[in-house]
N, C-alpha and C positions, 0 to 999 in steps of 0.2 A: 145819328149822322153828325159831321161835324163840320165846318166851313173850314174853307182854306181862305185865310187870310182876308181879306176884305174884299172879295171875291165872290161869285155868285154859286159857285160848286160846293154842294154838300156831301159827303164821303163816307162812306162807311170803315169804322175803324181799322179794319184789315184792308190794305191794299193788295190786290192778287199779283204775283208777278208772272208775267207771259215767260220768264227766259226760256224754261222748260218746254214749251209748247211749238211741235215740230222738232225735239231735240230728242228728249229722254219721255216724253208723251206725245203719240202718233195725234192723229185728229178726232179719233175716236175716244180715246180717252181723257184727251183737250176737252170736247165737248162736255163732256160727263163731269170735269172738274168744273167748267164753267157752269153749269146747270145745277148743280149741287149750292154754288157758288152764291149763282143768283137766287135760288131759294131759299137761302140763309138770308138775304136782306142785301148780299152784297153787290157794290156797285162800280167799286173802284179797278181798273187792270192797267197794270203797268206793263208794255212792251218795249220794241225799238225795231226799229230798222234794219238793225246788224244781228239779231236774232234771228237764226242758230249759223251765223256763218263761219264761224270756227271748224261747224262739223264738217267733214271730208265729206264731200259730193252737195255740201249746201252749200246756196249762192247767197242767203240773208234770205228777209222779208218774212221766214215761214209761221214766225210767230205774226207778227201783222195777219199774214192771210187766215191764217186760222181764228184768230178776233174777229176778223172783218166778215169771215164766213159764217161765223156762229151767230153774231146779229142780228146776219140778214134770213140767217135761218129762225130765229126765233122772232125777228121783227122787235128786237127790245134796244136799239138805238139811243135813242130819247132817255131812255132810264140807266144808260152807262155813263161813267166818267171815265176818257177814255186818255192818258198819257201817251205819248209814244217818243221818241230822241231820235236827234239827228247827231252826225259826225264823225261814226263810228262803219259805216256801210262799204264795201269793199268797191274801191272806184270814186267811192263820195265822201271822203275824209275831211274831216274839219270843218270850220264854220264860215267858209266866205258864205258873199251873198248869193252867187251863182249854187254853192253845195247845195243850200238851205230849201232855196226854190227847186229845187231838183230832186231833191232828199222828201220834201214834205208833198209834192206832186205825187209821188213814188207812195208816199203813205197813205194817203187819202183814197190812192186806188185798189191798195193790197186793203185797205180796212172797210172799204164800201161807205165812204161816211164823204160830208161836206166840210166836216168840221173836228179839227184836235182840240182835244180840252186843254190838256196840258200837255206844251211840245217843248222838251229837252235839250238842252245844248247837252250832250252827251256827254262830254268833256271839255276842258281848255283848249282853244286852240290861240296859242300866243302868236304865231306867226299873222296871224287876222285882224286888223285894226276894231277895239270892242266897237265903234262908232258903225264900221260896215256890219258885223254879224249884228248888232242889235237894232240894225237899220234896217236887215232883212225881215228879222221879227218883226217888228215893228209893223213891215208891210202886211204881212201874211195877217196880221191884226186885224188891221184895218181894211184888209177884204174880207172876212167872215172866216176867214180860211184853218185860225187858228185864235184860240179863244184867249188862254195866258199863256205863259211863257218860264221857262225854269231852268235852272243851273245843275245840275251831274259831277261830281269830280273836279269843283273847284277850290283852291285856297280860300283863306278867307280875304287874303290881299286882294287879289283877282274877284273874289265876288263884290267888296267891295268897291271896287274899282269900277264895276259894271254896272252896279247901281247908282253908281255917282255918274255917269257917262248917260243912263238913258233919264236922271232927274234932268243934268244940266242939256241935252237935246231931246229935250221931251218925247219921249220913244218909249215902249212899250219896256214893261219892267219887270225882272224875277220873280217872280210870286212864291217861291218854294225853292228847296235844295235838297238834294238827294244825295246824301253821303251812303258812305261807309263807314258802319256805326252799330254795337252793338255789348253784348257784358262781354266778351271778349276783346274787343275792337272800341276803348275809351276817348283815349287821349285826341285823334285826329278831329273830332268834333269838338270835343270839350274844351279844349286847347282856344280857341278863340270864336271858330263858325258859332258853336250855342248861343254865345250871349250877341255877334253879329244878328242870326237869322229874330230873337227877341228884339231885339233894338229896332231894327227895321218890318218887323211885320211878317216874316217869311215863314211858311210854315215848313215841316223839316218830315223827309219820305224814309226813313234808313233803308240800305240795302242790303244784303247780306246779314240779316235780321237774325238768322238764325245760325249766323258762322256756317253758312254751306251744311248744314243740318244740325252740326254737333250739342246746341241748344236744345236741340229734341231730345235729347238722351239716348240717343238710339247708337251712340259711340260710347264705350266704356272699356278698360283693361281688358284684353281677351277678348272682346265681341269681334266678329266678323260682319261686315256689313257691306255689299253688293249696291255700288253705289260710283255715280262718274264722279263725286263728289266725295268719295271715301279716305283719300290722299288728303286733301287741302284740312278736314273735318280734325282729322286722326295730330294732327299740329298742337290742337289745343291739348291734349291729351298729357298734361302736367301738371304738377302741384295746384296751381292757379288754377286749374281748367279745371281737376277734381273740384277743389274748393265749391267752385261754382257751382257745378252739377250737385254737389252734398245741400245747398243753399235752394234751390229749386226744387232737386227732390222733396224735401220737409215743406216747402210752400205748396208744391202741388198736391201732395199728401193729405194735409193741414185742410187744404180746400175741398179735395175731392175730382180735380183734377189733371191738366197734361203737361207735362215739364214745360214743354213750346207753348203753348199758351203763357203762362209764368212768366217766361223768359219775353216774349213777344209785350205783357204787361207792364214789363219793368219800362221798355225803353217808351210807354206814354206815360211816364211819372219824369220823361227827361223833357228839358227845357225847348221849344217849339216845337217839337215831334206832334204831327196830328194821327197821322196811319205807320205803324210798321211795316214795309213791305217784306212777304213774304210767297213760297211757290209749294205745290204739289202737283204729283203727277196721278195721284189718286183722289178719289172721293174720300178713302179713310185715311188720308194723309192730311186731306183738307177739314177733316172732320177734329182733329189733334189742336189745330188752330183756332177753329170759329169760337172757343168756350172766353179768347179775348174779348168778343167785343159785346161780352157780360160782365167785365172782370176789370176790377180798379185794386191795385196791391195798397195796402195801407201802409202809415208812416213806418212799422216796425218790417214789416216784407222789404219797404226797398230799403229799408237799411244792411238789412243782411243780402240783401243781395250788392248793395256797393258795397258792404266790406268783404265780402267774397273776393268781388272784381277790382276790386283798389291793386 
């Protein structure tokens, strides 16, 4: 396990990500992910509010509900660390104080819990004075209701910006950042967020961990692959993105190992990173990932693997 920042939550190195749950995994095999999940030691699940409202005939929440169900089904509350975001919800956009109280009410009842560990600004919302969103937090603190507090999809101007806003009105502060971030996806963090989230203490959640699967290797010249996520994956699929995949292969190899795990290793050898978040919608999907949170790459792995991704 690992602490997030100066903070009382200990984590286990893989973060689960709910997106998938109610989306492309019914609740039956949600469960079975999360069961598998928790028998591996893990503790950490990352959802949101606006999970699965994209899909045609869902309204949001379904990921929340099916967290909140599985809990109270198994009575293991107490032993999750439980994220979820606001801003994002259809009808509850952005981060006034009104969304926020409304948005985090809405979560606490779809999750069966008193309390969020960690509750997301989902996004920026510029039109918002940071002083009212960070005021909402703040409250929701200060009544039990929500434990720390964390930024999604910010610059590093803007997150700095909100950390100086809740030192100088003493308000409850980001504890964490969740980019987009991974050996495909370099520059937008490393470009300035890294050495921000080190300077001030923040610890760092990546999302799309595994580039929408194509880290796993399960995309290659020729393969077919059945997947909502097989467009977006099939992108990397160029000199670079071989590269990479040739760089991983020989590491997983070399170990004994799963490409995704590899790849999932690399980004805790990056600068604040504590958990890479990542999803399945199987037990043997999830079973591809768990071999991280045994697995530390050494000085000469992550070389080759930045000079893959450079």
């Amino acid at each position: 396990m690992t602490r997030i920042g100066d903070t009382s939550l200990d984590v286990f190195p893989l973060c689960l990500g709910g997106n998938v749950f109610g989306w492309t995994a019914d609740e039956g095999q949600s469960f079975a992910v999360l069961d598998a999940y928790a028998t591996a030691g893990g503790n950490f699940l990352d959802t949101a509010d606006a999970y699965s409202a994209w899909v045609p005939g869902h309204a949001g929440g379904e990921s929340e509900t099916i967290v909140g169900r599985w809990m109270a089904a198994r009575g293991n509350r107490d032993r999750m660390v439980i994220a979820t975001k606001v801003g994002k919800f259809p009808g509850l956009s952005g981060l006034s104080a009104k969304t926020i109280r409304a948005a985090a009410e809405s979560s606490l009842r779809r999750l069966r819990t008193d309390r969020i560990d960690l509750y997301y600004a989902h996004t920026d919302d510029a039109a918002t004075p940071l002083e009212e969103t960070l005021g909402a937090f703040d409250a929701l603190v200060r009544e039990g209701k929500v434990r720390h507090i964390a930024a999604s999809n910010h610059t590093e101007s803007r997150l700095a910006e909100a950390l100086a806003v809740s030192k100088r009105a003493g308000l409850a502060r980001y504890v964490a950042l969740q980019p987009h971030y991974n050996l495909v996806h370099r520059p937008e963090y490393e470009s300035g967020l890294a050495a921000l989230c080190v300077r001030e203490g923040l610890a760092c959640f990546p999302y799309y961990a595994l580039a929408s699967g194509f880290l796993a290797g399960k995309y290659r010249p020729g393969a077919k692959v059945e997947s909502q996520r097989a467009s977006t994956a099939a992108q990397y699929l160029d000199d670079r993105g071989l590269r990479i995949l040739a760089a991983l292969d020989g590491i997983a190899a070399a170990r004994r190992t799963t490409v995704a795990a590899v790849a999932l290793a690399w980004l805790l050898t990056r600068p604040a990173v504590v958990a890479p978040i990542a999803s399945a919608r199987t037990p043997g999907q999830l079973a591809e990932l768990l071999p991280l949170a045994s697995m530390r790459l050494d000085d000469d792995e992550q070389q080759r693997l930045d000079d893959a991704s450079a």
